[in-house]
C-alpha positions as CSV (number, residue, x, y, z in Angstrom):
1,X,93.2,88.9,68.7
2,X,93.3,89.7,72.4
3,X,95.0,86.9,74.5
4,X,95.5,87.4,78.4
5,X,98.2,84.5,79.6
6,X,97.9,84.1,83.7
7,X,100.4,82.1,85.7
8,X,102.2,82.1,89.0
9,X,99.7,80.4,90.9
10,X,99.9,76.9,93.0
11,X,100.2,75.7,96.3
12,X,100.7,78.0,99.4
13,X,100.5,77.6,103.4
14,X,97.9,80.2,105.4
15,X,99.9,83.3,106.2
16,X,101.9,83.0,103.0
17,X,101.9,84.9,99.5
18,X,101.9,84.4,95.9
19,X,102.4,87.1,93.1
20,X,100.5,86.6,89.8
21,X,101.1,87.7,86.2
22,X,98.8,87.7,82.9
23,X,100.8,88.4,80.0
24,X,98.7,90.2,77.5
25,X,99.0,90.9,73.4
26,X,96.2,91.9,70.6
27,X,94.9,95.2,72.0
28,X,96.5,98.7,73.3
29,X,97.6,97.9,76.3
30,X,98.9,100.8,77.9
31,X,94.9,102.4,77.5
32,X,93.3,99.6,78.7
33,X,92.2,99.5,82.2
34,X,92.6,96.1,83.7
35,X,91.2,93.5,86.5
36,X,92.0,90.6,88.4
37,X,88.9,87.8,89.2
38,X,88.3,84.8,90.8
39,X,86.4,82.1,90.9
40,X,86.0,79.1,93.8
41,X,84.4,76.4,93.1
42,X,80.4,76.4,93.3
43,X,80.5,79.9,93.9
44,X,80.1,82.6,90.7
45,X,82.8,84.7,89.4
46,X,83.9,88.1,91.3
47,X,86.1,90.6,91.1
48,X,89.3,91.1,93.4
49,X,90.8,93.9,91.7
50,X,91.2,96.9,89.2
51,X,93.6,99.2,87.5
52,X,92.9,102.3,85.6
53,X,95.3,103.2,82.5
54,X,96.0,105.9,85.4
55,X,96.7,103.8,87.9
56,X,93.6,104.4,89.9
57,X,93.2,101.1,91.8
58,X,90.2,99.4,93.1
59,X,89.8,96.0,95.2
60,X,87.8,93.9,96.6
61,X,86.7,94.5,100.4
62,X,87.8,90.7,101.3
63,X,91.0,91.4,99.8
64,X,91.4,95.1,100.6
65,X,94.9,95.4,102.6
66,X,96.4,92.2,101.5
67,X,96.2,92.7,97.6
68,X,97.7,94.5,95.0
69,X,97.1,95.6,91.6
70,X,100.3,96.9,89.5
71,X,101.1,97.2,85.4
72,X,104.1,97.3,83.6
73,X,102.9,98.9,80.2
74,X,106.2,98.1,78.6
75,X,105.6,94.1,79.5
76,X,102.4,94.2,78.9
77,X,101.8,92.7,82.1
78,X,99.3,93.0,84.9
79,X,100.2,91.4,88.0
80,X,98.2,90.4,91.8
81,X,101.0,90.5,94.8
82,X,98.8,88.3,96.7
83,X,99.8,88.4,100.7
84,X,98.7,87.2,104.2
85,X,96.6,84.3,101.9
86,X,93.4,83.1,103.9
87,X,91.5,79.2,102.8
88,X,88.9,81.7,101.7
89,X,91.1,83.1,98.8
90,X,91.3,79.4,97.2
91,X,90.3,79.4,93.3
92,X,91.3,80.0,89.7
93,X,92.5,83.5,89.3
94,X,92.1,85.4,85.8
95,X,92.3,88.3,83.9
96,X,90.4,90.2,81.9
97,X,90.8,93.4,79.6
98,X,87.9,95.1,80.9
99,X,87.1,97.1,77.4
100,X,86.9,93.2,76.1
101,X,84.6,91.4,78.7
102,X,83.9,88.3,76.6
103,X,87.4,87.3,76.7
104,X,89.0,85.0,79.3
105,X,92.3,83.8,79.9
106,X,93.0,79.9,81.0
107,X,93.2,81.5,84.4
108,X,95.9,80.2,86.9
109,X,94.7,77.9,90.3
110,X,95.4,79.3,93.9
111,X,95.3,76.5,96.9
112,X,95.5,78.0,100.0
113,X,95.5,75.1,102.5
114,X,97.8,73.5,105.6
């Protein structure tokens, strides 16, 4: 059963930064290319960023710069160094196996606000 855990989100200043993980277990992890989404509230889903099984890395042009994507096959862990955070980047952050797009994790909330 594929589970993807997200935390490390919360509370942060304009100008400041946040690094998020998803814990992951149920599937082959170190194949599996992976993504970071978000989604504010009213607004639908989209996606910030994206790592191959290669490490081929893809983002997001609103986050492009200030973002990045990394793995750690032996954690199992995908993680989002989030810097230089704008009001814009406010929502719940998840992750997703992208070989298993029906399933979601509980996603983790970033609040980017003065």
């Amino acid at each position: 059963q594929v589970q993807l855990v997200e935390s490390g989100g919360g509370l942060v200043q304009p100008g400041g930064s946040l690094k998020l993980s998803c814990e992951t277990s149920g599937f082959r992890f170190v194949l599996e290319p992976m993504a970071w989404y978000r989604q504010a509230p009213g607004k639908v889903r989209e996606l910030v960023a994206s790592i191959t099984d290669r490490l081929r890395t893809t983002y997001a042009d609103s986050v492009k710069g200030r973002f990045f994507i990394s793995r750690d096959n032996d954690r199992r862990t995908v993680y989002l160094q989030m810097n230089d955070l704008k009001p814009e980047d406010t929502a719940v952050y998840y992750c997703r196996a992208e070989t298993y797009v029906q399933v979601w994790g509980q996603g983790t909330q970033v609040t980017v606000s003065s």
